[in-house]
C-alpha positions as a printed NumPy array, in Angstrom:
array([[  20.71 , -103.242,   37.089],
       [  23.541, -105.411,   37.151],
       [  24.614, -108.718,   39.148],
       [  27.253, -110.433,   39.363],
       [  27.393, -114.246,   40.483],
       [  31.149, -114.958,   42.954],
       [  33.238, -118.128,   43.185],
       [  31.277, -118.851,   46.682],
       [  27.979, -119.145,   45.692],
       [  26.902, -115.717,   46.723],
       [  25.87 , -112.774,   44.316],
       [  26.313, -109.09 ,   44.462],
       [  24.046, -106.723,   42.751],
       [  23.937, -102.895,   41.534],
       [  22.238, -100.505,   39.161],
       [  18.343,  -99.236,   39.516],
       [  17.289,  -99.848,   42.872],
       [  13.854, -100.776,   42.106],
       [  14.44 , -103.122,   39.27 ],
       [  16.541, -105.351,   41.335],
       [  19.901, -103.688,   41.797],
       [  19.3  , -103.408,   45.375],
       [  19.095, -106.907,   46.536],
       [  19.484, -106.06 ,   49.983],
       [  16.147, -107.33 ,   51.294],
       [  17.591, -110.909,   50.186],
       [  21.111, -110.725,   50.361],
       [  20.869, -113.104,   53.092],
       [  19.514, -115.818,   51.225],
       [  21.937, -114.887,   47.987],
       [  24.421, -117.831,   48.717],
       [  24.843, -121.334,   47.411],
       [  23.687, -120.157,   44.466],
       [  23.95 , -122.196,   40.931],
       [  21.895, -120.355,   38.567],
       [  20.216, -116.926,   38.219],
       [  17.871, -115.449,   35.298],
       [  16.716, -111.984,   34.863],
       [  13.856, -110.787,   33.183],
       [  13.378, -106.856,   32.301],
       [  13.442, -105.553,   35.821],
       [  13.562, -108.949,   38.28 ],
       [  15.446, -111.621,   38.78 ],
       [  15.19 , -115.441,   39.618],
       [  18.014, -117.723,   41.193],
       [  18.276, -120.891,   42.268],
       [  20.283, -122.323,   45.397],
       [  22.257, -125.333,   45.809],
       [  19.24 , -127.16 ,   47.452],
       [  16.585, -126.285,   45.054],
       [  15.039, -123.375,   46.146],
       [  14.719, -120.14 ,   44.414],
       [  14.869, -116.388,   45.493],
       [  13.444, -114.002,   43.411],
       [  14.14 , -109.58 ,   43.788],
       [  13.603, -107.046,   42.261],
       [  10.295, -105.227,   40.184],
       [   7.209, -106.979,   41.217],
       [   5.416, -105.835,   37.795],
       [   8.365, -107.903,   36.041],
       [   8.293, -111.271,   38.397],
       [  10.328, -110.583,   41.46 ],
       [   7.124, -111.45 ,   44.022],
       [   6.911, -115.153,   44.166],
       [   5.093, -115.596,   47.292],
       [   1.984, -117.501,   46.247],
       [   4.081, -120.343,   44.444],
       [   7.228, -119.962,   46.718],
       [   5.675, -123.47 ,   48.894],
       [   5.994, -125.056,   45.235],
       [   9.483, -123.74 ,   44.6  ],
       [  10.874, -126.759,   45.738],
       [  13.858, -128.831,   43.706],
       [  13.66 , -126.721,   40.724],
       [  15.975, -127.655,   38.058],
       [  15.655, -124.926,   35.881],
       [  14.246, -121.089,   35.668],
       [  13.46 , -119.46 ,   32.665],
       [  12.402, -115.966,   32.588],
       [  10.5  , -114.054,   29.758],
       [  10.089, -110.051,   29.589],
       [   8.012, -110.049,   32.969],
       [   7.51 , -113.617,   34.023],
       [   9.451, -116.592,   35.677],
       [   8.404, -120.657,   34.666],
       [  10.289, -123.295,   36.996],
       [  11.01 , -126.87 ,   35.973],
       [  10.5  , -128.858,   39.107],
       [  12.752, -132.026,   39.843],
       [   9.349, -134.205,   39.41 ],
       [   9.311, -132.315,   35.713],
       [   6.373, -130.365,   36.525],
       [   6.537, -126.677,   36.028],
       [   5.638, -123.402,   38.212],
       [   5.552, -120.125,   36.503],
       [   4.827, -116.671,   38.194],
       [   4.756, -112.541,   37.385],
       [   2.202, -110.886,   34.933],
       [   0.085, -113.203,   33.252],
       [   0.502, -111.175,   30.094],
       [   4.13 , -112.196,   30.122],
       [   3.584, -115.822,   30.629],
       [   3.46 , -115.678,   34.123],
       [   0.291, -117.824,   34.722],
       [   0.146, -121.249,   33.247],
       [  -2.69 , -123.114,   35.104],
       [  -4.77 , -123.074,   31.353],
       [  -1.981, -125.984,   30.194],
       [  -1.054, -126.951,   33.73 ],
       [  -2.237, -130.508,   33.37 ],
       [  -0.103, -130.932,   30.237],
       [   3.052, -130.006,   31.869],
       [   4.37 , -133.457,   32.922],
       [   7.852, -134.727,   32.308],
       [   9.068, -131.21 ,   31.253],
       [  12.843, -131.797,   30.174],
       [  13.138, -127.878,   29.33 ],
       [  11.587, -124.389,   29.252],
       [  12.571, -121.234,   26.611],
       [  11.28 , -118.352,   26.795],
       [  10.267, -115.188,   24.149],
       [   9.108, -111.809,   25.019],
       [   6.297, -112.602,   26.72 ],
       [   5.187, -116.717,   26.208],
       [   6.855, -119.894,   27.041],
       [   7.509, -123.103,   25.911],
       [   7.771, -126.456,   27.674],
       [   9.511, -129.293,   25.625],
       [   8.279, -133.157,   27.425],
       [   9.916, -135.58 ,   27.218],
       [   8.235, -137.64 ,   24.467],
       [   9.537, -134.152,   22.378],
       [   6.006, -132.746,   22.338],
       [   5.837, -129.095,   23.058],
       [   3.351, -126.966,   25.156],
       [   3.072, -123.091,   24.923],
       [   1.454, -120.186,   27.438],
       [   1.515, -116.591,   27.421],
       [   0.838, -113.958,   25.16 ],
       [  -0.1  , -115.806,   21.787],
       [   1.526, -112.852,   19.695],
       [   4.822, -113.937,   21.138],
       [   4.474, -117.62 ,   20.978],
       [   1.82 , -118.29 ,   23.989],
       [  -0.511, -120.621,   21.612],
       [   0.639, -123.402,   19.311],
       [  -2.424, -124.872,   18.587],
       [  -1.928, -124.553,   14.586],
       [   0.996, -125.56 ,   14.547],
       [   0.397, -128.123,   17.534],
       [   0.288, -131.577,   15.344],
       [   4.129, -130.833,   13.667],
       [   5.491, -130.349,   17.254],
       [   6.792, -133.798,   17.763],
       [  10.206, -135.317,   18.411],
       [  11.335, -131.85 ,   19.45 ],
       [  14.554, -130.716,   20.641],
       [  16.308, -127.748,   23.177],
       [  16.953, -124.912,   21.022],
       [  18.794, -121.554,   22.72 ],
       [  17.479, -118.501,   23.489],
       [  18.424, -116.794,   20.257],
       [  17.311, -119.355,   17.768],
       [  13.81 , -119.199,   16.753],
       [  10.963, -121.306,   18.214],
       [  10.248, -122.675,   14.755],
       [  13.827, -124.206,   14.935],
       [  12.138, -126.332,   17.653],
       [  10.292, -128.691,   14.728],
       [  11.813, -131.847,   13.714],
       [  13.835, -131.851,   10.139],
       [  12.069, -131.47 ,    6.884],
       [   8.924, -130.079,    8.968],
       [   7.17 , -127.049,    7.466],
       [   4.363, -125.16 ,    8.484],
       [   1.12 , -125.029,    6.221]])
């Protein structure tokens, strides 16, 4: 599958029909659009006034129908292998697809206040606040549970996609 974003806003799409390359069922609301992220087979993009349309393989995170009401001035998507996670204008964060992908964070829900950014592996997320704190879901193999490690996650900072999640600890920090 294949997509490709245009000057106006809108965003035409090819490849594997079922793993979002026929966006046809959405092309409609494909305009204004500022941002888009793809996971294996779905993808996620936001509009100029904050919403987000998701298409694509419902395994891999296109269906975003029970949090769509919530998908309201997101600032940011993130997607993992088969999972989406939102940061919301209020810094709260919505995440949907297969749980086992990071696609269902109500376990740290209350912890994700005052999100300034989401990265994603394979198949876990993680939410840095903004007091630099981190909090992790998903798939613990991948990343999904920071707990000991959780005390030398302070005074954080983004990191990109490619750099490791252990490049997220402050200077000097090691891990016992």
């Amino acid at each position: 599958m294949r997509l490709l974003p245009l000057d106006d806003g809108s965003v035409v799409t090819w490849g594997y029909d079922g793993n979002g390359g026929d966006s046809t069922a959405v092309q409609a609301q494909l305009k204004q659009v500022q941002q888009i992220q793809a996971s294996i087979g779905s993808f996620a993009a936001i509009r100029d006034d904050g919403s987000v349309v998701s298409w694509g393989n419902p395994t891999f995170g296109s269906d975003s129908r029970t949090v769509q009401h919530q998908l309201k001035n997101v600032q940011q998507v993130q997607a993992s292998y088969g999972a989406f996670a939102a940061i919301l204008g209020d810094g709260s964060v919505v995440s949907w697809g297969d749980a086992n992908y990071g696609g269902d964070s109500r376990e740290v829900q209350h912890q994700l206040k005052s999100v300034q950014h989401i990265q994603a592996s394979n198949s876990a997320f993680a939410a840095i606040l903004d007091d630099g704190s981190v909090v992790t879901w998903g798939d613990p193999k991948y990343g999904g549970d920071s707990g000991p490690v959780q005390n030398q996650l302070k005074n954080c900072r983004m990191c990109s996609k490619s750099r490791p999640l252990l490049e997220l600890l402050p200077p000097f920090s090691r891990i016992s």
